[in-house]
N, C-alpha and C positions, 0 to 999 in steps of 0.2 A: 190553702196552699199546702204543699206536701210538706213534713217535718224534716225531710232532709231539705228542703226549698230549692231543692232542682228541679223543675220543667221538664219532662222527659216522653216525649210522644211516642207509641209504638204506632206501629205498619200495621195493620188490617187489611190483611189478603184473603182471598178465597182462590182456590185452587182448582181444575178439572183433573182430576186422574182417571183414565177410561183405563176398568179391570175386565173388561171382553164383554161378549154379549148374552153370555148365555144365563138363563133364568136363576132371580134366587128368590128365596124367600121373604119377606120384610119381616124386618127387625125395629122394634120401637123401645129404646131404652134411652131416657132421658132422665138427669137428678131433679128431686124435688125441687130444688131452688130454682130451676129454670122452668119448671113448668109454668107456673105463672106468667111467663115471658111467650112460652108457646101459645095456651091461652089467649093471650089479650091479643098477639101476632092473627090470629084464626079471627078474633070476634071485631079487631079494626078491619080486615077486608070483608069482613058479611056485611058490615056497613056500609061498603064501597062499590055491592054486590058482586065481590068474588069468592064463593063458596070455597072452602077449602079443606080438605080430610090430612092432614100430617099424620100416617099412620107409619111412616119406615122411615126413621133418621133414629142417629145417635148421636149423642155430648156427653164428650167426656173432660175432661179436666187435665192439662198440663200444666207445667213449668217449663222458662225459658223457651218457650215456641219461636222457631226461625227458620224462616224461607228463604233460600240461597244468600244465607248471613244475615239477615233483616232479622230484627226484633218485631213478632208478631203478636198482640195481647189475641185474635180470630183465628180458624183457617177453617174454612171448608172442602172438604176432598166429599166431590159426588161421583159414586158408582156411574156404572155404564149402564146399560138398560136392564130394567127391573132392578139395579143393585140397591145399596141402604147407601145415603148422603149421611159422614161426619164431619160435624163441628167437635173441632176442638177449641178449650178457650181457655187462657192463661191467667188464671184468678189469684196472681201475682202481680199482672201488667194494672199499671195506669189506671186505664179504660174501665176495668173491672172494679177497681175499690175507691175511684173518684168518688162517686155517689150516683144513689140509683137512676138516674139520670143518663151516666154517660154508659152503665152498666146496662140500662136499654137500647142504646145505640150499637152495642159492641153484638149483643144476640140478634136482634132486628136486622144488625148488617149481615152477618153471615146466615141468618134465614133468608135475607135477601138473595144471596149465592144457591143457600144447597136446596131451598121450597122453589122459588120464585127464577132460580135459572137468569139472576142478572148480573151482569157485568159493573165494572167499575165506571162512573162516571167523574172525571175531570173538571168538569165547569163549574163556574161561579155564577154567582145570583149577582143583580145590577150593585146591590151593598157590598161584594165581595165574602159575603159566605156562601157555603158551596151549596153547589143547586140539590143534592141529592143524599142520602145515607147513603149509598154507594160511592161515597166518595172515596179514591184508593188510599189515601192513611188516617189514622184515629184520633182527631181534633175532635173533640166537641163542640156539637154545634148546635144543641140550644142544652138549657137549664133547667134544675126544677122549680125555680120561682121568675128570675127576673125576664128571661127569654125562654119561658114554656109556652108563650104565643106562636112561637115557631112551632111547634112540636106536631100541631095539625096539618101544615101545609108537608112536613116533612114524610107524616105515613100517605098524604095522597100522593105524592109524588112517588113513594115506595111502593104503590100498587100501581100506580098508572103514569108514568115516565112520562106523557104529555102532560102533565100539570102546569099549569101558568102559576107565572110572578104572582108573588102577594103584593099590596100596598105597602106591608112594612120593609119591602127588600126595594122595591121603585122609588119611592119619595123621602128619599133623603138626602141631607146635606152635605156636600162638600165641603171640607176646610173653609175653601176661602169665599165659599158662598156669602157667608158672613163679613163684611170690611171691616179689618180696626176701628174704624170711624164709628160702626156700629157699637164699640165697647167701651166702658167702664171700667178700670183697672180702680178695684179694692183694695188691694194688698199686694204688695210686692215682697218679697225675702229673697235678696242679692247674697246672703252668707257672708257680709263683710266685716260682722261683729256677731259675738258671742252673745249678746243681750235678745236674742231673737225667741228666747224662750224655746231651742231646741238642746235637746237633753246631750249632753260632751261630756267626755273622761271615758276609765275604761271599766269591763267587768268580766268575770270568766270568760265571757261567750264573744264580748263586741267592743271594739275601742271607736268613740266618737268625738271629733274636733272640726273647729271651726278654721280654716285656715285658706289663704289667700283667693279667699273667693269662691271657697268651695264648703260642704259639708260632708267630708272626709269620713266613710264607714269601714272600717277592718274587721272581717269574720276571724274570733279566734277560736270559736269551737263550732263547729258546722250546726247548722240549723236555718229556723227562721222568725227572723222579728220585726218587731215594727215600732219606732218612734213615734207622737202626736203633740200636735201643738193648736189651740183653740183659738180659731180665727174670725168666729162669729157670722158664718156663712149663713143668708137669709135667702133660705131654704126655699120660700117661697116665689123668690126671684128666678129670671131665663141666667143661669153663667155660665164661666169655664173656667177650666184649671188648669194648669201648664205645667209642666214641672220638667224638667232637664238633667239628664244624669248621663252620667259614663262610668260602666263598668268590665270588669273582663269576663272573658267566656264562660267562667267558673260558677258563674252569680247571677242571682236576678233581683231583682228593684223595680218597685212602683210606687203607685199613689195611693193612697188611703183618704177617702172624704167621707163625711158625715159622722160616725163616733156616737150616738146615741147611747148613754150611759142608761144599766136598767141591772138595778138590784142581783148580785150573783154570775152576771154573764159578762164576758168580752165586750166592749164596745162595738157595737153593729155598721161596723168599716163596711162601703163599699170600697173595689179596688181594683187597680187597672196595673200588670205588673209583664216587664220583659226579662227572658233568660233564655238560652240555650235555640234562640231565634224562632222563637215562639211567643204571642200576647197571647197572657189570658187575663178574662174578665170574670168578677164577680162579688161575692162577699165575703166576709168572713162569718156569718151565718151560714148561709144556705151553699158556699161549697162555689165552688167553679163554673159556672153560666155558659163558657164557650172557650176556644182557644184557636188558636189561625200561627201557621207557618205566616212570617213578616218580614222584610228586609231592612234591618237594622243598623245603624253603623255601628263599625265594631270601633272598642276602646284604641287610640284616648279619644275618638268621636262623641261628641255629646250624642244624644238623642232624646226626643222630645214628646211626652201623653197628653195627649189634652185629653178631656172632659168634659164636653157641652150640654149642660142639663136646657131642652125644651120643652117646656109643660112636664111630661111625665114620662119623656121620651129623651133616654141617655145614647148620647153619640161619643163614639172614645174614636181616636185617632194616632197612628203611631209615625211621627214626621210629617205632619200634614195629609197622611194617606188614611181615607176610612177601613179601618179595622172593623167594628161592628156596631149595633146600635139595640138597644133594651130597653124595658119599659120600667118604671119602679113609682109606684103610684101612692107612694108612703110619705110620712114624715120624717126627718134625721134631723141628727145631730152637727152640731159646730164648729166639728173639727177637722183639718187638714193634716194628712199623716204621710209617713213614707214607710212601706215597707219594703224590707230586705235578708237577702241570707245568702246561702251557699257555703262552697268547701272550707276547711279552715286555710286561712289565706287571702278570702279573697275582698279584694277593695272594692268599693262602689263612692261615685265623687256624685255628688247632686250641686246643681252651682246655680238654680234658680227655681224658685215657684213662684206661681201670679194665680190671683183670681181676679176675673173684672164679671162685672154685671153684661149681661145682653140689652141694650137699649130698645 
């Protein structure tokens, strides 16, 4: 998650500007760092048998890029006939310094635009992630570990717009596919006493308290953190995790599971986290996996993450709606966490977690 812990998605446009028709030269100036991206852009469609020569484009480097007011991390402006297509790309935005992950998605997308001559596509996959990298704004949507399964279906469908559903966007669960009946409740933590073994009192950064039914966060100096409490999750088991929070628009809050403790490093949280009306999913390892515009309630609304581990296949859920679903083929750790951050000011109330077994 970002150090300032706000969520902040830019727009990913590309542009037509027709500068007339008369003949120019090409022009091929591209920075080292993205050559690698042209590259591998060239040598996925030969595998897809679409030969392709990118001899006339430019990229160049902005700050603050915006299209009729929109915060834009891309833009592509393509010349008129024979002109040179620029990309411009804002290697301040998001998209760019997430990780190289979604920094693939951000050049892919607008060579989509200024090579490739495609438009924006709108639609969603039957999971609810979008069907296309041309999708019109800059969520991430896959990762470089736990959802880099996507990552293949994502360049055929970037060379060839009839691509069909995958398996892992078709067969999957619903909320309530699963009945109560079906579950187990392990653990419950209602916040109705202090003895729960969640860390309270204050410190420069964050004031924490146990109080009527809630666990009570106050950001005093912006950032972002995270609490853990070891609840002895057997790992090996189908579960789910729940957790219920209300926060203001300022802040975001999730969940943190697993915790695997390993000599010198962070505990290897995965994490399932809302702000600024956006989920994103992933770890504290490997970085941000995906992220989806979501409809939220807004404070004092609780709202609700579950976590459905099956076999080896993670379903997260925001209010009973599926959000998205990842694969994570490891071992972890035994602990339930929450994390949280944003401006100084801002409160976040969490007033339940549950894990129950899948029967």
């Amino acid at each position: 998650m970002s150090s300032s812990g706000r969520i902040k998605i830019l727009v990913i446009i590309g542009i037509v500007v027709f500068l007339g028709s008369c003949k120019k030269d090409k022009v091929y100036n591209v920075p080292l760092i993205i050559q690698p991206y042209i590259d591998e852009f060239i040598a996925e469609a030969a595998t897809r048998g679409l030969p392709l020569d990118i001899d006339n484009l430019v990229v160049v480097f902005e700050e603050e890029l915006k299209v009729d007011g929109v915060e834009a991390a891309g833009l592509c402006q393509r010349g008129g006939r024979n002109g040179t297509p620029t990309i411009k790309i804002d290697t301040t935005s998001v998209n760019w310094q997430t990780n190289l992950s979604s920094r693939e998605q951000l050049v892919f997308h607008e060579l989509g635009h200024c090579v490739l001559e495609r438009s924006h596509i709108e639609e969603r996959l039957s999971n609810g992630n979008y069907r296309s990298t041309m999708r019109p704004t800059g969520e991430q949507i896959y990762g470089p570990e736990y959802s880099s399964f996507k990552r293949s279906y994502y360049f055929d469908e970037l060379f060839d717009i009839e691509t069909p559903e995958q398996s892992w966007s078709i067969d999957v669960p619903q909320y309530n596919d699963i009945s109560p009946a079906a579950k187990t409740l392990a653990f419950e933590e209602p916040f109705n006493d202090a003895n729960g073994g969640w860390s309270t009192g204050q410190s420069n950064s964050t004031s924490r308290k146990i109080e009527g039914g809630f666990y009570k966060i106050k950001i005093l100096q912006a950032g972002g953190y995270y609490v853990d409490n070891t609840l002895a999750i057997q790992a090996d088991k189908d579960f789910e995790i729940e957790y219920n929070l209300t926060l203001d628009e300022s802040g975001f809050s999730g969940i943190l599971w697993g915790g695997e403790e390993r000599p010198g490093f962070l505990p290897s949280f995965k994490l399932m986290y809302i702000g600024n009306e956006v989920v994103s999913i992933g770890s504290i390892v490997h970085g941000t996996e995906s992220s989806y515009e979501a409809a939220q309630n807004n404070s004092p609304l609780s709202n609700q993450l579950v976590v459905r581990k099956i076999g080896v296949n993670l379903y997260c859920y925001l209010n009973q709606s599926l959000i998205d679903n990842i694969m994570i083929n490891e071992s972890f750790g035994d602990k339930i966490g929450i994390a949280f951050g944003g401006a100084a000011g801002t409160e976040i109330m969490v007033d339940n977690i549950k894990l129950l077994y899948l029967n």
